[in-house]
KOLGU-4560 file (N, C-alpha, C; in nm, 3 decimals, padded with zeros to 5 digits):
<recs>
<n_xx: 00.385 n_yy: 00.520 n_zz: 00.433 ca_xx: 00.438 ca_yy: 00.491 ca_zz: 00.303 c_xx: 00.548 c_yy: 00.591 c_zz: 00.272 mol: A seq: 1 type: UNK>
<n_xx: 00.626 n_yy: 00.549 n_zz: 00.181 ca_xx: 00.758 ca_yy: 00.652 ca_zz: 00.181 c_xx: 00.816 c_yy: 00.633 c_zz: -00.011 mol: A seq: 2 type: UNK>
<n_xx: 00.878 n_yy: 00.678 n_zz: -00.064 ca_xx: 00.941 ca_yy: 00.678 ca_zz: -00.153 c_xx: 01.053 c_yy: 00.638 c_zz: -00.184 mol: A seq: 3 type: UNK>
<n_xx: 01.150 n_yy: 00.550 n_zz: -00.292 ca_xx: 01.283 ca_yy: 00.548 ca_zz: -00.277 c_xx: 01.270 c_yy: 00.556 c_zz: -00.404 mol: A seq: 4 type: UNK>
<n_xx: 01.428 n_yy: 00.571 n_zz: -00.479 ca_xx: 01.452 ca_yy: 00.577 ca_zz: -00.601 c_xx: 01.555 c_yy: 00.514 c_zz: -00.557 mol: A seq: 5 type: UNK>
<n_xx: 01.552 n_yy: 00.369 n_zz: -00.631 ca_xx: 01.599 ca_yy: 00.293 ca_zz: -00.704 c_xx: 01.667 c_yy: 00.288 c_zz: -00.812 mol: A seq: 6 type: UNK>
<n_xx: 01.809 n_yy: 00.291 n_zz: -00.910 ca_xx: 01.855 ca_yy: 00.295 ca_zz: -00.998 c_xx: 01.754 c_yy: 00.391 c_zz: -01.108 mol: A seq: 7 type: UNK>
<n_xx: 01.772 n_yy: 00.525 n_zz: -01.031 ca_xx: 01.687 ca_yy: 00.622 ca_zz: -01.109 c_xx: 01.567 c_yy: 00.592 c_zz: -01.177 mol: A seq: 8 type: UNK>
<n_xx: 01.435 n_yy: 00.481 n_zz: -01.082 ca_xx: 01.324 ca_yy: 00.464 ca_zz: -01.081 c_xx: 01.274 c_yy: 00.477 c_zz: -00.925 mol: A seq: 9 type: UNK>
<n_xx: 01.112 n_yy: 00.575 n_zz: -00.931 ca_xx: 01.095 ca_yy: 00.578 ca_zz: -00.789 c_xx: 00.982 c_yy: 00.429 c_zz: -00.796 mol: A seq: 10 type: UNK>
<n_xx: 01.000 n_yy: 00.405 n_zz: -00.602 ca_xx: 00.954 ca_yy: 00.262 ca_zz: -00.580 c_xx: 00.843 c_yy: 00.321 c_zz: -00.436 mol: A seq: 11 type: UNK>
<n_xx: 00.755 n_yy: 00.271 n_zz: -00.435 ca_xx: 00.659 ca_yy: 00.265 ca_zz: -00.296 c_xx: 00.686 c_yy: 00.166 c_zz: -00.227 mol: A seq: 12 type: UNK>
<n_xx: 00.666 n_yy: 00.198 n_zz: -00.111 ca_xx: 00.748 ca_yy: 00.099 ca_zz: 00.015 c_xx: 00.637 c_yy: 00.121 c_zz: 00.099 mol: A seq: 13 type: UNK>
<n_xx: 00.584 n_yy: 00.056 n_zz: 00.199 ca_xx: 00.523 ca_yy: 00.085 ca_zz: 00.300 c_xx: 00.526 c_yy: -00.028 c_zz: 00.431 mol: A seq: 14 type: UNK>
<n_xx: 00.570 n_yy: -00.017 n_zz: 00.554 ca_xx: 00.600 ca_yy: -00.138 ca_zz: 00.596 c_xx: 00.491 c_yy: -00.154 c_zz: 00.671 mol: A seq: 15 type: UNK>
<n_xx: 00.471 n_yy: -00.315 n_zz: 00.683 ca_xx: 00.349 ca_yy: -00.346 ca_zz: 00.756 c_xx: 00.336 c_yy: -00.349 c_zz: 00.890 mol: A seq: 16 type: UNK>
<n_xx: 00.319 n_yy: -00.321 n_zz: 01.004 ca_xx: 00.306 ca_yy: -00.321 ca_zz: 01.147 c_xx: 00.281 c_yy: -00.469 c_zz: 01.140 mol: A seq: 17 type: UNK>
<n_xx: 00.376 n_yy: -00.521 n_zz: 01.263 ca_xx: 00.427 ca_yy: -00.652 ca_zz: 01.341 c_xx: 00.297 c_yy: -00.705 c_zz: 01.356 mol: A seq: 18 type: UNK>
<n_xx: 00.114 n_yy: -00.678 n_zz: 01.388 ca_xx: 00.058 ca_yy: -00.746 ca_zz: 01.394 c_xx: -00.006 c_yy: -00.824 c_zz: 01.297 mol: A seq: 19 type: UNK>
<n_xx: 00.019 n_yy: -00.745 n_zz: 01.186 ca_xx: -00.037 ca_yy: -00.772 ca_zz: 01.034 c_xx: 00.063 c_yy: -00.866 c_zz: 00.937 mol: A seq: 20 type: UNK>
<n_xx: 00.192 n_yy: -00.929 n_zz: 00.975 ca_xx: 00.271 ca_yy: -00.933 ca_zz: 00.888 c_xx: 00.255 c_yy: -01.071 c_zz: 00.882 mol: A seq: 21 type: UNK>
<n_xx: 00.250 n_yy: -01.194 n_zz: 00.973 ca_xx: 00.201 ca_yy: -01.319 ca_zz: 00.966 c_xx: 00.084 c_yy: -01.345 c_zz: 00.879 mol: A seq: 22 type: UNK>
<n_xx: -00.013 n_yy: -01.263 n_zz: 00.848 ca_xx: -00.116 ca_yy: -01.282 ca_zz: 00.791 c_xx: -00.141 c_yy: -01.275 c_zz: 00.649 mol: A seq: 23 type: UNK>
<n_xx: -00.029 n_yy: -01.135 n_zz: 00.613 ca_xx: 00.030 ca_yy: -01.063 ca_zz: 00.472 c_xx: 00.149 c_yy: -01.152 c_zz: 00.430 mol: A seq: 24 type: UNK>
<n_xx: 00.216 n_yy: -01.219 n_zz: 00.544 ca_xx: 00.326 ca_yy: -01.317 ca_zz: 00.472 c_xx: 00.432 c_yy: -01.220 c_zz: 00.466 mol: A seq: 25 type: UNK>
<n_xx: 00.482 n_yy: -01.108 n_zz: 00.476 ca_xx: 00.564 ca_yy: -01.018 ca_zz: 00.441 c_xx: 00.596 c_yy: -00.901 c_zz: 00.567 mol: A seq: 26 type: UNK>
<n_xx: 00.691 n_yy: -00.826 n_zz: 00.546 ca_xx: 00.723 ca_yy: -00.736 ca_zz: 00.629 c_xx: 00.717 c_yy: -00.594 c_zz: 00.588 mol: A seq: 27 type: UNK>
<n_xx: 00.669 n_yy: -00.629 n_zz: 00.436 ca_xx: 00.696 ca_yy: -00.442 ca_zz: 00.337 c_xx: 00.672 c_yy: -00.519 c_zz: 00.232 mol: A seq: 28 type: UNK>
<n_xx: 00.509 n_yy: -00.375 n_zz: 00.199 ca_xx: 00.500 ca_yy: -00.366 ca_zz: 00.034 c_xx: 00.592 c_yy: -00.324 c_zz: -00.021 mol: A seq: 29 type: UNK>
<n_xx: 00.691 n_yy: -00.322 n_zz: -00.111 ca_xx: 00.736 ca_yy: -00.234 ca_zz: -00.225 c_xx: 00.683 c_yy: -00.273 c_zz: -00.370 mol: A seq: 30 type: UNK>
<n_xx: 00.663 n_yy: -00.199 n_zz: -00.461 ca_xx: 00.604 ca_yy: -00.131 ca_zz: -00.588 c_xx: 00.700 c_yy: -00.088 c_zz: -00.657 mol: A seq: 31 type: UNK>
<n_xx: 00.717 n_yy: -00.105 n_zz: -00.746 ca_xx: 00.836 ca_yy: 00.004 ca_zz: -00.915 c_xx: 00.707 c_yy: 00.131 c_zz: -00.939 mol: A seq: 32 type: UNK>
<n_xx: 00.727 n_yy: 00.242 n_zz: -00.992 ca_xx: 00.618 ca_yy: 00.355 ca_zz: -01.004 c_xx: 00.655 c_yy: 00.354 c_zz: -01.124 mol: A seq: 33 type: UNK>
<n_xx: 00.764 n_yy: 00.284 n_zz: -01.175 ca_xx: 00.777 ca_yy: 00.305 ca_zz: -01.296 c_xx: 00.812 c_yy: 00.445 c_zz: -01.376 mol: A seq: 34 type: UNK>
<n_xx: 00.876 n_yy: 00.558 n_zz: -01.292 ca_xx: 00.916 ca_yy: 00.675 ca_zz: -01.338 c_xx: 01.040 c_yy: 00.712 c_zz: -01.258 mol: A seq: 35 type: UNK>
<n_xx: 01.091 n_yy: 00.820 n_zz: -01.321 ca_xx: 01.222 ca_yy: 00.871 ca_zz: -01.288 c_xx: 01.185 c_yy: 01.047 c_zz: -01.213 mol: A seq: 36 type: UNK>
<n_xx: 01.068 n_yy: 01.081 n_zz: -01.225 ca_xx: 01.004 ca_yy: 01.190 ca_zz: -01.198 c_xx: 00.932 c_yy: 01.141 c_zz: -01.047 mol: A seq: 37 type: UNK>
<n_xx: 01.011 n_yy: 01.234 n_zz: -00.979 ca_xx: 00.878 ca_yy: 01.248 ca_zz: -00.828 c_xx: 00.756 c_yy: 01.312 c_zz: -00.791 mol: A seq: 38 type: UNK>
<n_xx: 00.741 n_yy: 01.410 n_zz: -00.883 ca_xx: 00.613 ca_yy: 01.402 ca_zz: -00.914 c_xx: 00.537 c_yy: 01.334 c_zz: -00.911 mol: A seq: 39 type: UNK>
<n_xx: 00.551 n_yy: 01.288 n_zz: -01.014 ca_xx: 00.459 ca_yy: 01.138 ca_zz: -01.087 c_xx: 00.446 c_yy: 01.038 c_zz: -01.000 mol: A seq: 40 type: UNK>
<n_xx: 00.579 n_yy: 00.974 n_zz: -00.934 ca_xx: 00.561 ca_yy: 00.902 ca_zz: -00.866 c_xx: 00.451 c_yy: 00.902 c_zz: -00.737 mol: A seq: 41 type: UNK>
<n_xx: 00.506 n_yy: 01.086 n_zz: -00.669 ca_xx: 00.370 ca_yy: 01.090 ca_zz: -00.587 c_xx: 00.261 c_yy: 01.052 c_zz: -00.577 mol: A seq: 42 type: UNK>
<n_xx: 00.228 n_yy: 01.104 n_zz: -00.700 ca_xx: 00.071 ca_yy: 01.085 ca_zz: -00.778 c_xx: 00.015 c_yy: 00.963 c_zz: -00.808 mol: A seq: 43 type: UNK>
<n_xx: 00.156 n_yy: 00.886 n_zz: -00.873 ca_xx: 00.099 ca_yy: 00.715 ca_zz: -00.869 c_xx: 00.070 c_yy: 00.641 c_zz: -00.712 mol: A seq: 44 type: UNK>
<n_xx: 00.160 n_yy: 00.640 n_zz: -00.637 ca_xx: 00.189 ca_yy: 00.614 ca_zz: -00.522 c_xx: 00.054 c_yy: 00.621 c_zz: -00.448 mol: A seq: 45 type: UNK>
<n_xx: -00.012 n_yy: 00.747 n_zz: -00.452 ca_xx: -00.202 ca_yy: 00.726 ca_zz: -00.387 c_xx: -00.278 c_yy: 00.604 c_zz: -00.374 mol: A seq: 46 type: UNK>
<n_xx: -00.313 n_yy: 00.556 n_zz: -00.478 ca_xx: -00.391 ca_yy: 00.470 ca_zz: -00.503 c_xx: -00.343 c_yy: 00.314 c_zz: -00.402 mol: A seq: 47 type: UNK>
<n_xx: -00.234 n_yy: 00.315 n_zz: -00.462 ca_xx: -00.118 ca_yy: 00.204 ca_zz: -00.398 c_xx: -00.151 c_yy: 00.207 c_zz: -00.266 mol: A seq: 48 type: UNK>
<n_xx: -00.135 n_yy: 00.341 n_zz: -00.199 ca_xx: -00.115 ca_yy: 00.311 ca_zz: -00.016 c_xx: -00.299 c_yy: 00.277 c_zz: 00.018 mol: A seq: 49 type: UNK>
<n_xx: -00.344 n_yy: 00.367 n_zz: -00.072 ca_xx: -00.519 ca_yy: 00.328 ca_zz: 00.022 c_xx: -00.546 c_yy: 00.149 c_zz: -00.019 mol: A seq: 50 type: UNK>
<n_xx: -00.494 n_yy: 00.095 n_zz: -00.132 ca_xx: -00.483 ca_yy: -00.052 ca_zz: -00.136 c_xx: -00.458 c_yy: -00.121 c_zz: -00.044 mol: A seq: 51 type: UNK>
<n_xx: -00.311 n_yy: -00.041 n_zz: -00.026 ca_xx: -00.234 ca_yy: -00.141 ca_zz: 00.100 c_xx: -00.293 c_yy: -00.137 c_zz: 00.251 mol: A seq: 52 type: UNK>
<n_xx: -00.338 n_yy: 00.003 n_zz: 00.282 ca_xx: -00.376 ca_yy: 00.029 ca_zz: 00.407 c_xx: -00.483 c_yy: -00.067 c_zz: 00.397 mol: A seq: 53 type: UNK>
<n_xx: -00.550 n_yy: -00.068 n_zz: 00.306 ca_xx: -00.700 ca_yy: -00.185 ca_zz: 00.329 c_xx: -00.647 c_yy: -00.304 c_zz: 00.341 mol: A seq: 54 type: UNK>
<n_xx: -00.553 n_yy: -00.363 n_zz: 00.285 ca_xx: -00.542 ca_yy: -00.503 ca_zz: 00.306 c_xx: -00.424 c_yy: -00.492 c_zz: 00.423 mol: A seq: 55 type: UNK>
<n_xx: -00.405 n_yy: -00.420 n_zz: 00.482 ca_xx: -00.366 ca_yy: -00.437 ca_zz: 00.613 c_xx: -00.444 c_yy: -00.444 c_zz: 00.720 mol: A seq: 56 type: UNK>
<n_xx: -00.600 n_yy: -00.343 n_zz: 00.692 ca_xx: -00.703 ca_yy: -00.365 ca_zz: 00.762 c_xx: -00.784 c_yy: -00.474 c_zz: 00.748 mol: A seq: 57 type: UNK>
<n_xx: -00.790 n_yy: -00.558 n_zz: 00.648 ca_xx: -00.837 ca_yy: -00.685 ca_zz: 00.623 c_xx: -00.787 c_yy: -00.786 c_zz: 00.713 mol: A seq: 58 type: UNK>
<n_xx: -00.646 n_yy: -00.794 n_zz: 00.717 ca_xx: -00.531 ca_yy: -00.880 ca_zz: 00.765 c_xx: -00.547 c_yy: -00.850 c_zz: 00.927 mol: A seq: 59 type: UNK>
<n_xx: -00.581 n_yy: -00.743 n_zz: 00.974 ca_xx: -00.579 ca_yy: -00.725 ca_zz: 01.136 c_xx: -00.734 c_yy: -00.785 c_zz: 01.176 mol: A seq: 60 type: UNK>
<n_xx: -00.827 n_yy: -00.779 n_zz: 01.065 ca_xx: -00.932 ca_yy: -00.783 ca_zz: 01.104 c_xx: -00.995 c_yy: -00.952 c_zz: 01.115 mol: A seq: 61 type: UNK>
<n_xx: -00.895 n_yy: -01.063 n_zz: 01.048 ca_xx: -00.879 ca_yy: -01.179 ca_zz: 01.029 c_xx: -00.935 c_yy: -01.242 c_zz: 00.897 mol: A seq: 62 type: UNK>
<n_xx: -00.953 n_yy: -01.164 n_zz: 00.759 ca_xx: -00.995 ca_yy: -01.179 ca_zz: 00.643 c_xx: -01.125 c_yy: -01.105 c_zz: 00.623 mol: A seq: 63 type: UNK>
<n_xx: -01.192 n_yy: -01.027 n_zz: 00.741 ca_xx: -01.287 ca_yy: -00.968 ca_zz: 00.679 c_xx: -01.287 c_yy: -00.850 c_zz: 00.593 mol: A seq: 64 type: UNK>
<n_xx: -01.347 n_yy: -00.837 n_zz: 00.475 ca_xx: -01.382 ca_yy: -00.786 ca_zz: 00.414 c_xx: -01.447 c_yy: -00.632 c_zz: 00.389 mol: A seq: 65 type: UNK>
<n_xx: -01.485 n_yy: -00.594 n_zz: 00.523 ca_xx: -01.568 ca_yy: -00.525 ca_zz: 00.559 c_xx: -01.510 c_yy: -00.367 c_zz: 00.578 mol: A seq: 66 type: UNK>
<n_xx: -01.404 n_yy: -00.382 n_zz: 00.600 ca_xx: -01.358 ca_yy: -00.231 ca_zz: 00.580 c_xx: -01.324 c_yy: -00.211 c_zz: 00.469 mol: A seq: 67 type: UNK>
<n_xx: -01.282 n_yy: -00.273 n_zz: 00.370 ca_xx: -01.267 ca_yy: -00.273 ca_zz: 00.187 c_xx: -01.395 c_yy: -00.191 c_zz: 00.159 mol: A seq: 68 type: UNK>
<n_xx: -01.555 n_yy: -00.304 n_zz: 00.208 ca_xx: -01.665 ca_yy: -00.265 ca_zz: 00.151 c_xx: -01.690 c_yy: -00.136 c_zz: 00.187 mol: A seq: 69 type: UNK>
<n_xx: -01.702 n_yy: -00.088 n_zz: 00.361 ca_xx: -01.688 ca_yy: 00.027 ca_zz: 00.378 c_xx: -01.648 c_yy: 00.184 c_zz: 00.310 mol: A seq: 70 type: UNK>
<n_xx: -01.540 n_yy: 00.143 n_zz: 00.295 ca_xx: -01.464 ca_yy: 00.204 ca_zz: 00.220 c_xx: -01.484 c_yy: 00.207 c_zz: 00.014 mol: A seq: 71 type: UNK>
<n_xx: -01.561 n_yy: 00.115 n_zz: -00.022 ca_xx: -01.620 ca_yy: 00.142 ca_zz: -00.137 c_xx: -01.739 c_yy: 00.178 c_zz: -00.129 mol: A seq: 72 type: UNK>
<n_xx: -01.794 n_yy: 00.181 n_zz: -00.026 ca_xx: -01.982 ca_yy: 00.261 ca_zz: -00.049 c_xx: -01.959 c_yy: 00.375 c_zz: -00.020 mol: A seq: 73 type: UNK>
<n_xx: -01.828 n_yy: 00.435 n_zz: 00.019 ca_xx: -01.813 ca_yy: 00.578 ca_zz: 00.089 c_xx: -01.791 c_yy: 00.664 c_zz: -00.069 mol: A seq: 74 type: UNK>
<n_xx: -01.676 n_yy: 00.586 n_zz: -00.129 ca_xx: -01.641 ca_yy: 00.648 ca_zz: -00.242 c_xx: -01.752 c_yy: 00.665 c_zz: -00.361 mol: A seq: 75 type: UNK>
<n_xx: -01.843 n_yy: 00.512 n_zz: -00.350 ca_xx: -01.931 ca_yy: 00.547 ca_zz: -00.437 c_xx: -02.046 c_yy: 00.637 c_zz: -00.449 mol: A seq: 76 type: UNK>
</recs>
């Protein structure tokens, strides 16, 4: 995942690896963070990539579910 600023707003980008992208329909998340501060943006930006990384692991995995769930009994 990487950062850009956009007309003095930062944006999350993260591109999807070639095996995942038929499945996601796309070639790259991008996101608005909705701030002009990189800071902030950092900070927003977290949440976003562990989203994306899961539904990239969903998408390799052929719709299962299972590393999402994984990944929520860990946190809980």
């Amino acid at each position: 995942m990487y950062l850009e600023l956009r007309r003095r707003v930062w944006h999350a980008l993260h591109d999807i690896p070639a095996d995942a992208q038929d499945a996601l329909g796309r070639p790259r998340f991008c996101v608005s963070l909705k701030t002009g501060d990189r800071r902030t943006a950092e900070r927003r930006a977290v949440p976003i990539e562990a989203k994306w990384r899961g539904a990239i692991e969903v998408a390799r995995k052929g719709g299962s579910k299972d590393a999402l769930e994984g990944d929520a009994a860990f946190w809980r």
